[in-house]
C-alpha positions as CSV (number, residue, x, y, z in Angstrom):
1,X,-14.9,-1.0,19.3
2,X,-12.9,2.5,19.1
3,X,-10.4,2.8,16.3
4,X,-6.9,2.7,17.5
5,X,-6.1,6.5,16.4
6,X,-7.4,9.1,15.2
7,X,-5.4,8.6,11.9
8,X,-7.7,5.8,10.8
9,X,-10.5,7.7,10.1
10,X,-9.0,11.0,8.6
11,X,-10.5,12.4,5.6
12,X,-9.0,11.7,1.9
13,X,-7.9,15.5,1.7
14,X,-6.1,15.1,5.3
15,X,-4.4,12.2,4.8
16,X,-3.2,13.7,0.9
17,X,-1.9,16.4,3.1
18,X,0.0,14.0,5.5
19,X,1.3,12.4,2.6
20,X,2.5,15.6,0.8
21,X,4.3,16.6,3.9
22,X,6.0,13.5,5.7
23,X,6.9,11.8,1.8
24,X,9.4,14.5,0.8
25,X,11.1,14.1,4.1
26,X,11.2,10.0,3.5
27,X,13.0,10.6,-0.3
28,X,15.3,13.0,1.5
29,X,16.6,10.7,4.2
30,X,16.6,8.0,1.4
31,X,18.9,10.3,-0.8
32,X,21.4,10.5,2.4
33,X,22.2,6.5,2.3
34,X,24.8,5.1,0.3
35,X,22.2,2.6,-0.8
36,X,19.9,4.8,-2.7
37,X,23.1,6.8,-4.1
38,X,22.6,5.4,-7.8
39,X,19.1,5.2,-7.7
40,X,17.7,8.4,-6.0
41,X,20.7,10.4,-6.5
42,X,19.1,12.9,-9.0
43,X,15.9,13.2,-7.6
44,X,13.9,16.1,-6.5
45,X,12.6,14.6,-2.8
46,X,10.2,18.0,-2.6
47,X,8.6,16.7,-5.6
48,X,7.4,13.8,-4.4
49,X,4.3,14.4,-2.3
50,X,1.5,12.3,-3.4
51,X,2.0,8.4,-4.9
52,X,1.3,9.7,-8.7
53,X,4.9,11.3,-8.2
54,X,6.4,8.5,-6.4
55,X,5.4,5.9,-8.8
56,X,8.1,8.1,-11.5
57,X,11.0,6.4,-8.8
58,X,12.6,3.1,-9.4
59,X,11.3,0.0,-7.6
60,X,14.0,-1.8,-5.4
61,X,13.8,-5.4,-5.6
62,X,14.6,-7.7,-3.2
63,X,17.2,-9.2,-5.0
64,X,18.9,-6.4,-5.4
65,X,18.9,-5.8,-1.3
66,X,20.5,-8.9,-1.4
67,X,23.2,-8.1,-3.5
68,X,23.7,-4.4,-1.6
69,X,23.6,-6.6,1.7
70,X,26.4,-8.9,0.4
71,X,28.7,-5.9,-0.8
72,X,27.8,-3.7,2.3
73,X,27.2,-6.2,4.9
74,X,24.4,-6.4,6.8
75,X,22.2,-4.2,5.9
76,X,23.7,-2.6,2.4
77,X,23.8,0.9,3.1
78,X,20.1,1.1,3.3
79,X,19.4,1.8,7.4
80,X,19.8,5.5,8.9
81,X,21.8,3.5,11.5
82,X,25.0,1.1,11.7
83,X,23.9,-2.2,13.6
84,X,24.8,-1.0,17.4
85,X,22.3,1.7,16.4
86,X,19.0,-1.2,16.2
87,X,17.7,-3.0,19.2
88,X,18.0,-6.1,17.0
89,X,18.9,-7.9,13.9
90,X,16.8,-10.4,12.2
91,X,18.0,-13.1,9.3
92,X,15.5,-14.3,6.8
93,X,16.3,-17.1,4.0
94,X,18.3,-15.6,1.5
95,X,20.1,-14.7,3.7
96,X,18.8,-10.9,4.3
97,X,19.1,-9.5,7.3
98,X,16.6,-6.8,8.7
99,X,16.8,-4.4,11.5
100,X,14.6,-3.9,14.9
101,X,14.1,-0.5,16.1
102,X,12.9,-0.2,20.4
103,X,10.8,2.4,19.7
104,X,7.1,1.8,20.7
105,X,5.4,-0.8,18.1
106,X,8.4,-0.2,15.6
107,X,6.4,-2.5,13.2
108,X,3.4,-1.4,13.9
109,X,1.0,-4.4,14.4
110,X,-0.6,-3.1,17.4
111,X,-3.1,-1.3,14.9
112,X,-3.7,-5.2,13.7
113,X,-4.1,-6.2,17.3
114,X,-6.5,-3.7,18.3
115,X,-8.6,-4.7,15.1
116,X,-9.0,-8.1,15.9
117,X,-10.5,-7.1,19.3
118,X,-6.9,-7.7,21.3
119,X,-5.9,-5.2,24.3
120,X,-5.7,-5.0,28.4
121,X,-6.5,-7.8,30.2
122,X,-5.8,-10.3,27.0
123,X,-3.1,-12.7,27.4
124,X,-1.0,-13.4,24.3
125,X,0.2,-16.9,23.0
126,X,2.5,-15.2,20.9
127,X,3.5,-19.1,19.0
128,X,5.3,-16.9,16.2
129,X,9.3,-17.4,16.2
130,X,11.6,-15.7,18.3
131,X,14.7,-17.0,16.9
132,X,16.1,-15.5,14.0
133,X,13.3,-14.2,12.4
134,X,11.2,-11.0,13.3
135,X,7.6,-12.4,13.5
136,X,8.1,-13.1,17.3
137,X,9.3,-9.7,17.8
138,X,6.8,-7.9,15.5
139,X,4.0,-9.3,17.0
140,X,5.4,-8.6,21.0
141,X,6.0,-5.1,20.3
142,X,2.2,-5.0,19.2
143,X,1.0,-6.5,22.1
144,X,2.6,-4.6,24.9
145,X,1.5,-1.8,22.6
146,X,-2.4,-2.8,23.2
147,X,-1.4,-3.4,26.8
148,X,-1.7,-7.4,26.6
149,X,0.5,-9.8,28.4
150,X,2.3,-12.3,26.3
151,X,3.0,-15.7,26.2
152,X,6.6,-16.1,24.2
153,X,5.6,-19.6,23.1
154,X,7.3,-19.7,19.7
155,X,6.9,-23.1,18.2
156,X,6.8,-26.6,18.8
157,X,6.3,-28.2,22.0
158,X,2.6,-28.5,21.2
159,X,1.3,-30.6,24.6
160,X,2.8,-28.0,26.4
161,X,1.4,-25.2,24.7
162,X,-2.0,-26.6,25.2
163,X,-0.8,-26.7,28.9
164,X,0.1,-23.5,29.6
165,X,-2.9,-21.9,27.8
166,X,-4.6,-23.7,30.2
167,X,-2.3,-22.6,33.4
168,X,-2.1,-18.8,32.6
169,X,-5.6,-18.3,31.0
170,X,-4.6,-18.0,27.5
171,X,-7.5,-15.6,25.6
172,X,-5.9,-14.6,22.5
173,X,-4.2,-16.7,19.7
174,X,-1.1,-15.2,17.7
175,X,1.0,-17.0,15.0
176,X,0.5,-18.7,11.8
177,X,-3.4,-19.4,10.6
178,X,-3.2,-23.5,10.5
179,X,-0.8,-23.8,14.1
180,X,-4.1,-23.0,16.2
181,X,-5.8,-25.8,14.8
182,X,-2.8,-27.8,15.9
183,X,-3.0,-26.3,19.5
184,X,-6.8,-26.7,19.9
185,X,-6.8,-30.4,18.4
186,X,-4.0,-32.1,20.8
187,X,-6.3,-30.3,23.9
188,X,-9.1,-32.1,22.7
189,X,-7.2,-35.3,22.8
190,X,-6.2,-34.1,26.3
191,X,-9.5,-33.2,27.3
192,X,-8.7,-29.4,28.1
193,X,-11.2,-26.8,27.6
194,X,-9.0,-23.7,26.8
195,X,-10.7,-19.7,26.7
196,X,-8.9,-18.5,23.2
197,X,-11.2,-16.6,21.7
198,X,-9.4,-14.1,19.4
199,X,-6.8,-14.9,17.0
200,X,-4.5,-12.8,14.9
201,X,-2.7,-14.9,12.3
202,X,0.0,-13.9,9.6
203,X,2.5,-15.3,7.5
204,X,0.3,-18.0,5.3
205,X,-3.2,-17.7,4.1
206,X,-6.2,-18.4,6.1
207,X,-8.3,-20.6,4.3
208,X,-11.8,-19.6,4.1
209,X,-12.8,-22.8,6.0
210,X,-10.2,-23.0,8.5
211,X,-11.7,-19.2,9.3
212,X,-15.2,-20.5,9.8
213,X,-13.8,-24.1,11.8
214,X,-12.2,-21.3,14.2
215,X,-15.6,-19.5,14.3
216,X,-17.7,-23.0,15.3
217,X,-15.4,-22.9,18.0
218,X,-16.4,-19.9,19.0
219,X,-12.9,-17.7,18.2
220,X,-13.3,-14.7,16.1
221,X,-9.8,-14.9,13.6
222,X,-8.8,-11.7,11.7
223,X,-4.6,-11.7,9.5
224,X,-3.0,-9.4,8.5
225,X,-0.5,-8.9,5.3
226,X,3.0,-8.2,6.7
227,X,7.0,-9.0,5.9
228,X,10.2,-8.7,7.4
229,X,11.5,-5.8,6.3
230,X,8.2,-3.7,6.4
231,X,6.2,-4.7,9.1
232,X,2.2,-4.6,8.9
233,X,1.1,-3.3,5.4
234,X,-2.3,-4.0,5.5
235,X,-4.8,-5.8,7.7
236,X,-8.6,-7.1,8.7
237,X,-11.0,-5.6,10.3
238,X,-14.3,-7.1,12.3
239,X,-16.3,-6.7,9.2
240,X,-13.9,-9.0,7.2
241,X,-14.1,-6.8,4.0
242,X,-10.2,-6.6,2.0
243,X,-8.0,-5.2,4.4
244,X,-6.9,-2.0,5.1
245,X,-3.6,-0.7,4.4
246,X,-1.8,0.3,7.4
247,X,-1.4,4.4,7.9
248,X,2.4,4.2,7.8
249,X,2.8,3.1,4.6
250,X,1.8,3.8,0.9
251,X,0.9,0.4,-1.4
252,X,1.2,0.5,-4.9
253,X,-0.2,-2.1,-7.4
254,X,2.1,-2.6,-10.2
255,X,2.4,-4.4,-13.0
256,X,4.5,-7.7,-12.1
257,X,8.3,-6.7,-13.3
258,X,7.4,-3.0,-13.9
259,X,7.0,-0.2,-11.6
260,X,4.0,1.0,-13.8
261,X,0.7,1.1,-11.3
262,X,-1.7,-1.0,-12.8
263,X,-5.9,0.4,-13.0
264,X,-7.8,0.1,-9.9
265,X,-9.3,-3.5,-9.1
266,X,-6.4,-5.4,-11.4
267,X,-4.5,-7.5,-9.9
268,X,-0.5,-7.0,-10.0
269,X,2.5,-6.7,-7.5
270,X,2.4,-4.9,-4.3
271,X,5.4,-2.6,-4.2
272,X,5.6,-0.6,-0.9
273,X,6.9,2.4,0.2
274,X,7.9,2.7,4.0
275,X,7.8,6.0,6.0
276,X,10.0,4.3,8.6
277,X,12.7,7.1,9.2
278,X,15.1,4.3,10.8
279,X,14.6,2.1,7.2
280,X,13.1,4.1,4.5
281,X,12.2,1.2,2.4
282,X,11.6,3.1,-1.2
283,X,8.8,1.4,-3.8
284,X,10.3,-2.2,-1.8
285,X,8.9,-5.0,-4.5
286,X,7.1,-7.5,-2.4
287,X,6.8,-10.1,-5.3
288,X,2.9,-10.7,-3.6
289,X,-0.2,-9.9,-5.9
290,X,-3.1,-8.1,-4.7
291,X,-5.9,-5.6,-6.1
292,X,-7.2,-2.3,-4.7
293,X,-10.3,-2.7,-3.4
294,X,-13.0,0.2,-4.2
295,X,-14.6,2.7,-1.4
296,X,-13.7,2.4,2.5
297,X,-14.4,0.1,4.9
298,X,-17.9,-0.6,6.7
299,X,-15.9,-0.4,9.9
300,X,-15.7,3.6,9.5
301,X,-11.6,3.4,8.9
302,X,-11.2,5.4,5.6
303,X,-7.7,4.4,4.3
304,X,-7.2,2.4,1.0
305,X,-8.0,-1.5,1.0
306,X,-6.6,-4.4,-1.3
307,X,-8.2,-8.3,-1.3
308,X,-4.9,-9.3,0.5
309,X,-2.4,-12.1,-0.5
310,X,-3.2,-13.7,-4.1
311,X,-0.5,-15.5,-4.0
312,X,3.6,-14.4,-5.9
313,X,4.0,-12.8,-8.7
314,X,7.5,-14.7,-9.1
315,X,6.8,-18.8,-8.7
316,X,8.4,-18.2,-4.8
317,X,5.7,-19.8,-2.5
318,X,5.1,-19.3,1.0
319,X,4.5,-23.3,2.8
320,X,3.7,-23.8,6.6
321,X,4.8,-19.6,7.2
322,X,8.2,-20.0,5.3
323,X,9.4,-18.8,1.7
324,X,10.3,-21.7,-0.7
325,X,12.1,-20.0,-3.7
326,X,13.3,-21.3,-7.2
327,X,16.8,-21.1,-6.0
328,X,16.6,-23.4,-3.5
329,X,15.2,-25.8,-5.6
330,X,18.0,-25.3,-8.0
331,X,20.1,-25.8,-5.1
332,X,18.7,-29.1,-4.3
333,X,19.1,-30.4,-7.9
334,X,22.9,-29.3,-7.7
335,X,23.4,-31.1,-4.0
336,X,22.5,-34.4,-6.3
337,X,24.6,-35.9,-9.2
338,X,21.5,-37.9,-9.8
339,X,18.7,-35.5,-9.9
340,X,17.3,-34.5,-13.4
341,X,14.6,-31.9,-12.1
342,X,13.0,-30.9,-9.4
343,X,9.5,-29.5,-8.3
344,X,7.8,-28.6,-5.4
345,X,4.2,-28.4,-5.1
346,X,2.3,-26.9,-2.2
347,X,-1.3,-28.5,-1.3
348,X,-3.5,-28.8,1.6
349,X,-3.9,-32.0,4.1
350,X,-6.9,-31.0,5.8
351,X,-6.7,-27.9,6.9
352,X,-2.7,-27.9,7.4
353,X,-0.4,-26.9,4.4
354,X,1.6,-30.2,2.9
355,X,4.8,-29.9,0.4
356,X,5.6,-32.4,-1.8
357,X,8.7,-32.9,-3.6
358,X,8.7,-34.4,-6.7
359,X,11.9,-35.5,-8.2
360,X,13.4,-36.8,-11.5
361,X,16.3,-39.2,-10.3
362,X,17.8,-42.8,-11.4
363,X,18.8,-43.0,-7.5
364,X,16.2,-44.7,-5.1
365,X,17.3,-43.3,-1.5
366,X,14.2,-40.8,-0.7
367,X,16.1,-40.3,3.0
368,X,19.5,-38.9,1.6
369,X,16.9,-36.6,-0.3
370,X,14.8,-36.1,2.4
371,X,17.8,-34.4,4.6
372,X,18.7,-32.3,1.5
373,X,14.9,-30.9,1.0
374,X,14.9,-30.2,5.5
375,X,18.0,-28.4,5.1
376,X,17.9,-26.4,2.3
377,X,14.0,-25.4,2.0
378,X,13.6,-25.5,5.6
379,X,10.7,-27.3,5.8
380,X,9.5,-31.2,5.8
381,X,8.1,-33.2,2.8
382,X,7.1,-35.8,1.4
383,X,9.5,-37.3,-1.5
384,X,8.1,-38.7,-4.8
385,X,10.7,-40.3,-6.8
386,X,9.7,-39.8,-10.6
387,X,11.9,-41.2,-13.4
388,X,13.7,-38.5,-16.2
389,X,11.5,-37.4,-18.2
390,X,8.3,-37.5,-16.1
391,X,7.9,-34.1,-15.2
392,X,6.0,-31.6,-17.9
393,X,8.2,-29.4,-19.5
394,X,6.3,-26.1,-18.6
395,X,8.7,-24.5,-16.5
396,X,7.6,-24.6,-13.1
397,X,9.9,-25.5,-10.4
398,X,7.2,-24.5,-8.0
399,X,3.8,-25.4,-8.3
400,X,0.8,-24.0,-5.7
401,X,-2.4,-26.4,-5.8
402,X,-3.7,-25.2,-2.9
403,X,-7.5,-23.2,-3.6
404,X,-7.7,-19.4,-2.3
405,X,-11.6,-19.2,-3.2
């Protein structure tokens, strides 16, 4: 397959020079918001040309974008634009609310797309949300970019899903990695052959064995690494080797905590910087862990790789495609009287992500619990009720069991 630009294959010196030109011009539209006033304020943007000198520049948390959003709602003085200037605004948990730009592939997944072998004549079950959240969005914008048609199927709904792949010809699979599975199971119990033979996943991590299930089936699956608030960072090619960063961003690997760029091949935080003009996103800490990967890709695209997700460098923990973080647990502790401690721990049934929610409590009600743990960590669990005392005392409040080997 051809590459989906001509930037994918530029030499090191050529893309330096890229860099050298279009980074100055990011720190400078930076420096105009009132968002990077205390933080950028003093800096000389023509210094910055190459990601030695940017990694001298303070990381921005996402914590603290919360706290700007909060003071300087929605968007805390961080967008070149008020809201009537986006095509759309998106809430995440927290809450923190992103931007959506119209311009062609604002996010820029249709370079994910076209990797995994997705363009004209595909048509797109796009089962990523629409409502709230950007992943819908994101991942539309990259198809009509390819030139695919696309399904809006969000989630849910699963028999007729398996329906209307059947109807319309469904050839490509978009949304989180384990939801396929879901989708091509209930049409074996309906007896429907379906013609999905692509998939581009996101948003959770696709298990080595649910990648080679999908591959008996005869579907090729490729992910990409991508958030809210940055769009695609870094995806797979066909020859399944790291992924490679997108050429619209620069990725740092820092030390968790610290802005300080750890040696190649460690593994530490990803920190981001954007060269979005409409968000210029400034070393954005994702709270992910990765590693550069050494040399370039077999598949001729030349640009820097990491091993992907290795899970957060804080204990947040990302379940069925959605962020469980500490606070909400401490949030469900304080709902309670009754509850001691709290801890969450993500596993694997099958080859679907499970949460389990383990809680110290003299009460004996798991359903008033239950309705607490779907509202405030958005997602579905199973309760164990543990007595006080039960639970080790090592800190956790999140726990991951689930195996990325």
């Amino acid at each position: 397959m051809t590459h989906y630009d001509a930037l994918e294959t530029r030499g090191a010196d050529e893309r330096a020079a890229d860099l050298a030109d279009r980074l100055p011009q990011q720190i400078a539209r930076a420096q105009a918001l009132p968002g990077y006033a205390g933080a950028l304020g003093d800096v000389d943007a023509a210094s910055i040309r190459d990601a030695d000198a940017l990694a001298r520049l303070p990381v921005l948390r996402k914590s603290e974008l919360g706290r700007a959003q909060a003071a300087q709602p929605p968007f805390g003085g961080f967008t070149g634009y008020p809201v009537s200037g986006f095509a759309h605004v998106f809430q995440s948990p927290g809450p923190i609310y992103e931007p959506g730009g119209a311009g062609e592939d604002w996010w820029r997944m249709g370079r994910f797309l076209h990797a995994a072998g997705i363009g004209a004549g595909d048509i797109v079950q796009n089962c990523f949300g629409y409502h709230l959240t950007p992943a819908g969005m994101m991942f539309e914008s990259g198809a009509r970019a390819v030139g695919a048609t696309v399904l809006p199927a969000g989630t849910g709904q699963t028999e007729l899903q398996v329906t209307a792949a059947r109807d319309i010809g469904t050839t490509a699979y978009v949304g989180t990695p384990d939801y396929l599975k879901v989708i091509l199971d209930r049409a074996d119990e309906m007896g429907v052959k379906l013609a999905i033979t692509k998939a581009a996943v996101g948003a959770g991590a696709l298990f080595p064995s649910l990648r080679a299930e999908y591959a008996d089936r005869g579907i090729s699956c490729l992910q990409c690494y991508g958030t809210a608030d940055l769009g695609n960072i870094a995806y797979e090619s066909a020859v399944q080797e790291g992924m490679i960063v997108d050429e619209h961003v620069i990725v740092e690997i820092v030390t968790p905590g610290t802005g300080t760029p750890v040696p190649a091949g460690e593994v530490g935080e990803v920190v981001v910087t954007s060269l979005n003009p409409d968000y210029p996103l400034i070393r954005f800490a994702t709270g992910d862990l990765s590693a550069v990967m050494e040399g370039v890709s077999p598949c001729g695209r030349t640009n820097m790789r990491i091993r992907g997700w290795m899970g957060r460098a804080d204990q947040t923990t990302k379940i069925k495609g959605m962020f469980v973080r500490p606070e909400q647990v401490a949030a469900l502790v304080a709902r309670h009287p009754d509850i001691a401690r709290a801890r969450v721990i993500a596993s694997r049934d099958g080859e679907m992500d499970a949460m389990i929610v383990q809680i110290e409590t003299t009460g004996s009600g798991e359903g008033d619990y239950a309705a607490s743990v779907a509202e405030i960590l958005k997602l579905k669990g199973q309760i164990e009720l543990l007595t006080p005392g039960s639970l080790p005392n090592d800190g956790l409040v999140i726990e991951d069991r689930r195996s990325y080997e």
